[in-house]
Phi, psi and omega in degrees: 000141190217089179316127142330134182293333160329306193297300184299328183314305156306343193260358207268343183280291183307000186240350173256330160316280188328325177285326199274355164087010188263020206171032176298301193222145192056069195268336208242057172268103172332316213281023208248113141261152191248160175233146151299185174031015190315008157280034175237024178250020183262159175280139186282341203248182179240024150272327186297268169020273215308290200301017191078010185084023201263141147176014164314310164279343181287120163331104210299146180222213187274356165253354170317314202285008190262308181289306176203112155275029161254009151286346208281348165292349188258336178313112192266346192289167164287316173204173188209169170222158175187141166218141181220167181218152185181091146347103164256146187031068181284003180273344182257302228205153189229027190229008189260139170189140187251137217206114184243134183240146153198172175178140213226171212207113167279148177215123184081205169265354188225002184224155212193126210242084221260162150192152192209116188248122173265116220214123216229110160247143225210015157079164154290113155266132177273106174274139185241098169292199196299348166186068173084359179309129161321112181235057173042192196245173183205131204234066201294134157212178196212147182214144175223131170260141185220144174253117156217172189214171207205129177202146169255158183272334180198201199269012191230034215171094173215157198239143165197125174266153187223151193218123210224123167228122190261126170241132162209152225221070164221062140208157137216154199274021138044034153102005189281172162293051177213149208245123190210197195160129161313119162304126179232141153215146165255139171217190181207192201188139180219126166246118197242190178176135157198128221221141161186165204272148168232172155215093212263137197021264214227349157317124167219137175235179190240109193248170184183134207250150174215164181193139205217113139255123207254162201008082149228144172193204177312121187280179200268147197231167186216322187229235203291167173313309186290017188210044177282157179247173176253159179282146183300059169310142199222125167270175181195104156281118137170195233210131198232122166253126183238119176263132174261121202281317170201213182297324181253355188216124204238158179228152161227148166227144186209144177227137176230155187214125214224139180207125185280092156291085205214164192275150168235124173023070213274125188226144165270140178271156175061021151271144176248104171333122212127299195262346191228116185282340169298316189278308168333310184274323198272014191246299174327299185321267182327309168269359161285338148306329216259332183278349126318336182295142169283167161302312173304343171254319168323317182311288211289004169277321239273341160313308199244340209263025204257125166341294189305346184084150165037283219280332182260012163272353184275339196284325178293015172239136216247132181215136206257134168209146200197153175226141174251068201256149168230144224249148150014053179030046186222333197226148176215145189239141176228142155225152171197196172179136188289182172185102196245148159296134162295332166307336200243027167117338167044054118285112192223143175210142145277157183226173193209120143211187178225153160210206170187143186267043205256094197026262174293330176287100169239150187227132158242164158200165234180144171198086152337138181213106182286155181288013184209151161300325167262018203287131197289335168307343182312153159079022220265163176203117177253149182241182135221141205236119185221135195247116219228084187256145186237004186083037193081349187282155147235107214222100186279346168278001172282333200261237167236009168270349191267203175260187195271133183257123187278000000 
């Protein structure tokens, strides 16, 4: 098939929902919300990854600010780096991959200093016109640098912001009569993260709570002002329990639950487009008030405004779960699994990893198994590369296994 550039032009939105694999399934579910930029609610590392995408509560590394930066005051090395990588929808296309930078700076004992870049490539489109003619190539992607910083208040208890300037570079009008232009936002991330030792019968854990609301900011434009989206602004609750089984073996199970403050949709249920042109205009109607909202009344509505009521606003929250074992801070077996309502898009995966641990020197990979055979995420595999210095030590709470030393 060799689509009219009219076609492809059109076709160019729906193929960048899809790369990002957030609109895998159920793409025509009314009850689905969509966003801009949505690689900036996936995980950059192959630990979160491994875990279900879980890390609000997980013992902090060189990738905490993507997850809560009010971990980043707990961080013991004077500084690290990570780089990670991940081939995307490799089931579809072999030129698409996300690519992640990041690394922190300690300053004093309680305070830390991040910075991180996420970088999205979306392959080559080729435009073809009405008969077959070569209209050239096109190279969409997107990218966000974020700056953050992090302090505990105390030896239980730290706060942190973080400020993301976005760019995506996924149209262009290929000779049509159209103004189209790379989206820029800026946003910003507020985070709190607290840990403390308990001891239950003959036990002693580390429990430990984080809560994030992460990219809020400007919403984003591709063409005219008026018809900019919102950034997936995001809440993130959640729970990190950690056991030292003995001298050589600690385990974590951390649940993190997500939720999009962003407007949902307006759909009459069980309508079929189409058949009633009154109901038609008026879903229109509604929903262009709702895409006129600022962000800040998009957040505090995003509670109350899903048609179904209540029961489909429990359906919008996203649930993260992960177990963590580690051999003499050396060796790491990670399993976890994701959870979307099949109404909100229905993505569910188990995830797997492994990782190792050598005085400065760390390796995670990751490998997702999606709830379908055809699901476009098969195959998906992230690696990460981590520098941890310490003077040499190996020391997994400076890194990313252990629990945080107060």
């Amino acid at each position: 098939m060799n689509p009219s550039s009219s076609i492809v032009r059109r076709a160019l939105v729906p193929v960048v929902v899809l790369g990002t694999a957030l609109a895998a399934s159920a793409q025509q579910n009314p009850n689905t919300i969509t966003t801009a930029v949505p690689i900036l609610t996936i995980s950059p590392d192959s630990r979160g990854a491994a875990l279900g995408d879980a890390g609000a509560a997980t013992s902090p590394d060189a990738n905490a600010a993507f997850y809560n930066p009010g971990k980043l005051g707990f961080l013991t090395d004077p500084y690290g780096v990570s780089a990670s990588y991940s081939p995307w929808l490799r089931a579809i296309t072999d030129d698409m991959g996300l690519a992640g930078l990041s690394g922190y700076k300690k300053f004093g004992q309680r305070g830390a200093l991040s910075a991180s870049l996420m970088y999205f490539d979306l392959g080559t489109i080729n435009f073809r016109g009405d008969r077959n003619e070569d209209n050239g190539n096109f190279n969409p992607k997107e990218y966000a640098f974020s700056v953050a910083y992090g302090q505990q208040l105390s030896d239980k208890f730290g706060v942190g912001v973080a400020a993301r300037y976005i760019r995506s570079n996924l149209s262009v009008a290929n000779g049509a009569n159209v103004d189209t232009r790379p989206g820029n936002a800026a946003a910003v991330d507020l985070g709190v993260y607290y840990n403390t030792d308990l001891t239950v019968g003959a036990s002693e854990y580390n429990l430990a709570l984080g809560a994030a609301i992460t990219n809020i900011g400007n919403k984003i434009a591709y063409t005219q002002a008026d018809q900019a989206d919102f950034l997936p602004t995001n809440l993130r609750l959640g729970t990190a329990i950690t056991r030292e089984l003995d001298a050589y073996n600690k385990i974590t199970l951390t649940v993190d639950a997500n939720k999009l403050l962003v407007p949902t949709p307006y759909y009459v249920d069980g309508y079929l487009t189409g058949s009633d042109a009154n109901i038609d205009q008026q879903i229109k109607d509604k929903n262009a008030e709702i895409a006129r909202k600022s962000t800040i009344s998009g957040m505090l509505g995003s509670f109350s405004d899903a048609p179904g009521g209540f029961k489909e606003e429990l359906r919008e929250i996203n649930l993260s779960a992960g177990a963590e074992y580690w051999y003499n801070d050396l060796l790491a077996a990670r399993v976890g699994y994701f959870y979307e309502n099949p109404k909100k898009g229905d993505r569910q995966y188990l995830s797997l990893g492994l990782g190792l641990r050598y005085q400065v020197f760390g390796v995670d990979a990751a490998y997702l198994v999606p709830n379908s055979r055809n699901n476009p995420l098969a195959n998906t595999v992230r690696v990460s590369l981590h520098f941890n210095f310490n003077n040499g030590q190996n020391n997994a709470s400076s890194g990313d296994a252990g629990v945080p030393v107060n």
